[in-house]
N, CA, C and O of each residue as an XYZ file, in Angstrom:
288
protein
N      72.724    143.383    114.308
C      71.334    143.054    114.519
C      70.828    142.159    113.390
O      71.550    141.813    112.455
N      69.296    141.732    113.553
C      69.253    140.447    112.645
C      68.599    141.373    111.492
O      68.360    140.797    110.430
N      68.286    142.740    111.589
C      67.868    143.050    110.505
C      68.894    143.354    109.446
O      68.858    143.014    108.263
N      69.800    144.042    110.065
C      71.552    144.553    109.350
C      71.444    143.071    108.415
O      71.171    142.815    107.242
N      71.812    142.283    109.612
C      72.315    140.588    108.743
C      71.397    140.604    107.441
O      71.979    140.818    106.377
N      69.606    140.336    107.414
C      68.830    140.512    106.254
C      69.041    141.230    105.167
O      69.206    140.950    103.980
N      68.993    142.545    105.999
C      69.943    142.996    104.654
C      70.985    143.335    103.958
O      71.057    144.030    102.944
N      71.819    142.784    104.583
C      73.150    141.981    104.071
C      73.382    141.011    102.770
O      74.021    141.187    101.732
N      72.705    140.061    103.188
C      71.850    138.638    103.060
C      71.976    139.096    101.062
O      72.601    138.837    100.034
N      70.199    140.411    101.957
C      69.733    140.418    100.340
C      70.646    141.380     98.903
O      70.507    141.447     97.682
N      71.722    142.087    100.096
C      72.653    142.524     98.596
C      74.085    141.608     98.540
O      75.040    142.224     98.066
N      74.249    140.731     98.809
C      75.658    140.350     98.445
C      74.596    138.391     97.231
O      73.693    137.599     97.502
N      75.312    138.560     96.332
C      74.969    137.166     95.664
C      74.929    136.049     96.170
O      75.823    135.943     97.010
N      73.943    134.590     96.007
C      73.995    133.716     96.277
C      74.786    132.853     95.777
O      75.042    131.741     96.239
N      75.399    133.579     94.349
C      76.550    132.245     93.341
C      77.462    132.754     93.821
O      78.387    132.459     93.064
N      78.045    133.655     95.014
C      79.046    134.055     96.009
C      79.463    133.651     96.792
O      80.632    133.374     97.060
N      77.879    133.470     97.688
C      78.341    133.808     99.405
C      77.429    132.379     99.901
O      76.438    131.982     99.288
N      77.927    131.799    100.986
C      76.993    130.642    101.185
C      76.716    131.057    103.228
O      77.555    131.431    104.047
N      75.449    130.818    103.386
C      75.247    130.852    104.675
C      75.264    129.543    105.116
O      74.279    128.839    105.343
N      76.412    129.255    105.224
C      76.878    127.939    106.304
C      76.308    127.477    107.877
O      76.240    126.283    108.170
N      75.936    128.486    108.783
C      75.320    128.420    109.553
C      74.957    129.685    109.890
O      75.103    130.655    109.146
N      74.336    129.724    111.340
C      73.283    130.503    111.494
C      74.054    132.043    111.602
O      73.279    132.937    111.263
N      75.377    132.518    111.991
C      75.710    133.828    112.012
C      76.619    133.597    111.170
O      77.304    134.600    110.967
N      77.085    132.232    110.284
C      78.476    132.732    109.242
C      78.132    132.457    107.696
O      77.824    131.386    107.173
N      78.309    134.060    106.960
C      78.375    133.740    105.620
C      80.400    133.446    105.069
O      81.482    133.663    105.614
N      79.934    132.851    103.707
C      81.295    132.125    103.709
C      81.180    132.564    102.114
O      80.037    132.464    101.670
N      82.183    133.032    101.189
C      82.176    133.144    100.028
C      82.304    131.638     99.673
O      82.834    130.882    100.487
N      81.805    131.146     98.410
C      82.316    129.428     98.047
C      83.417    129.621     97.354
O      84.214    128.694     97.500
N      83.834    130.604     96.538
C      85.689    130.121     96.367
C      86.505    130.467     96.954
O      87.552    131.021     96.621
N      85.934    130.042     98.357
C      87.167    130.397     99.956
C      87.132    128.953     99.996
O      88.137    128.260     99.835
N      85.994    128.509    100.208
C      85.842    127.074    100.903
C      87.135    126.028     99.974
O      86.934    125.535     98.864
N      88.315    125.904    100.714
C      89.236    124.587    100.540
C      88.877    123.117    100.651
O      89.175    122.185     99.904
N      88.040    123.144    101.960
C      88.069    121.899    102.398
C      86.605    121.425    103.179
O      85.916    122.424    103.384
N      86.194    120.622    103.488
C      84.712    119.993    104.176
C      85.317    118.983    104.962
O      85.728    117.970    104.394
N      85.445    119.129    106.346
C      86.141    117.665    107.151
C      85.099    117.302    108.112
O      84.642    118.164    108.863
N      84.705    116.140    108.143
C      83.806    115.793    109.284
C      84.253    116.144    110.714
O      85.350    115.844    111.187
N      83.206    116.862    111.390
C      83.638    116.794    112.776
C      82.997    116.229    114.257
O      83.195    116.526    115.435
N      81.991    115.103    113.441
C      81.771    114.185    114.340
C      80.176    114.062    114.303
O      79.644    114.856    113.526
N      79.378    113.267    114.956
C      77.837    113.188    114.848
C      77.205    114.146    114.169
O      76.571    115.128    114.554
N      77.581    113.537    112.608
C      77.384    113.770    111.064
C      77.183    115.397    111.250
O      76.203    116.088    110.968
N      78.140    115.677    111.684
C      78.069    117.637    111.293
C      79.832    117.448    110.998
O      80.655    116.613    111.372
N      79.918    118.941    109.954
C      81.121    119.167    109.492
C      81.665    120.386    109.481
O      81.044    121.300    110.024
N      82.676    120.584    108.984
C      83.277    122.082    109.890
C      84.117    122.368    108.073
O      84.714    121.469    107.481
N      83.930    123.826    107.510
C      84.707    123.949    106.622
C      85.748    125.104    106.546
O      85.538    126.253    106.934
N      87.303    124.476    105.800
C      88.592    124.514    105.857
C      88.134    125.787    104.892
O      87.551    125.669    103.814
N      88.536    127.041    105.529
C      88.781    128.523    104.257
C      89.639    128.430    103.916
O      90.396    127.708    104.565
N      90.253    129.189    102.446
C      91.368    129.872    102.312
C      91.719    130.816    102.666
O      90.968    131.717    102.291
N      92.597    131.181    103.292
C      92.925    132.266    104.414
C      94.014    132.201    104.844
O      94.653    131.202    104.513
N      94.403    132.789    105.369
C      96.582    133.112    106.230
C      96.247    132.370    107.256
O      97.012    131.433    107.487
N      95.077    132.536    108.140
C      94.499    131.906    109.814
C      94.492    130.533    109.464
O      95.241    129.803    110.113
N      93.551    129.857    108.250
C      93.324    128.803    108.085
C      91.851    128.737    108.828
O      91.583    127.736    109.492
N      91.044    129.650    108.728
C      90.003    129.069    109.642
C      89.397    128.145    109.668
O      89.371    127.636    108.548
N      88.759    127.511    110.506
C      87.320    126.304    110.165
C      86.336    126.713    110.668
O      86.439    127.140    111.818
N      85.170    126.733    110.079
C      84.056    127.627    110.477
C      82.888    125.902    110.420
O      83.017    124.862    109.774
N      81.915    126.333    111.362
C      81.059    125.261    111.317
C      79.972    125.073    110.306
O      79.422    126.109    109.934
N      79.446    123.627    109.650
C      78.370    123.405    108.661
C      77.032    123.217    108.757
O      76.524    122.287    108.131
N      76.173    124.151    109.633
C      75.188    123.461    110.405
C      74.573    122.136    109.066
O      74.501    122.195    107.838
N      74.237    121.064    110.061
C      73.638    119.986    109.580
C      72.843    120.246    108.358
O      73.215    119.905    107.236
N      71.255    121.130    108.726
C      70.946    121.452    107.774
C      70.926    121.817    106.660
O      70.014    121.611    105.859
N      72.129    122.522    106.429
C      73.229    123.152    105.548
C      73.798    122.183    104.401
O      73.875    122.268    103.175
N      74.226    121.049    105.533
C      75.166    120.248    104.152
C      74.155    119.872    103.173
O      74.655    120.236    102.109
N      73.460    119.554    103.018
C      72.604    119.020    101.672
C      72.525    119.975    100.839
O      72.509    119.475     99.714
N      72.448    121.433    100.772
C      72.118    122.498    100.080
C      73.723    122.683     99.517
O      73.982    123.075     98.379
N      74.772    122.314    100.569
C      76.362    122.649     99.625
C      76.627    121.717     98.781
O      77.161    121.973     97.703
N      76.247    120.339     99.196
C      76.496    119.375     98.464
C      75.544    119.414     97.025
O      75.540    118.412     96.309
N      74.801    120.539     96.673
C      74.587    120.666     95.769
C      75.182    121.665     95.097
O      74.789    121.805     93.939
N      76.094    122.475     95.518
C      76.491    123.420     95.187
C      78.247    123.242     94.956
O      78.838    123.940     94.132
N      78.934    122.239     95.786
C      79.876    121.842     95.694
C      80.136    120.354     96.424
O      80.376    120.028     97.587
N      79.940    119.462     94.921
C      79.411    118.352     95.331
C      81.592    117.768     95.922
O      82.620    118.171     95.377
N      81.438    116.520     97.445
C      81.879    116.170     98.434
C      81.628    115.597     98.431
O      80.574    115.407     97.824
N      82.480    114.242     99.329
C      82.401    113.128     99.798
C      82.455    113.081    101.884
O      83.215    113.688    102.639
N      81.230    112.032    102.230
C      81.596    111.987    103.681
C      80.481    112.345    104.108
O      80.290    112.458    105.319
């Protein structure tokens, strides 16, 4: 539920965990990789056994790119 998620949100750290889009948090020293995946949205490469790629909502990239500055 969206309240669980809130307070989720408010106990795990922000110099941790990044909310990439609207249902995925992402720790930032998972994030490997940032690859474009087409009409300027991007999808990011975890470290993981799966290899996942999880999506960047648009809004999003400006706030990572301050946080882990990228090219693209």
């Amino acid at each position: 539920s969206d309240v669980y998620k809130r307070q989720l949100e408010e106990r795990i750290s922000e110099r941790d965990f990044f909310r990439c889009h609207r249902g995925v948090l992402v720790r930032l020293d998972r994030i490997r990789g940032i690859e474009p995946s087409g009409a300027g949205t991007y999808e990011l490469l975890l470290e993981h056994p799966d290899s996942p790629r999880v999506p960047l909502a648009r809004e999003r990239v400006r706030t990572l790119r301050e946080l882990i500055p990228f090219t693209g």
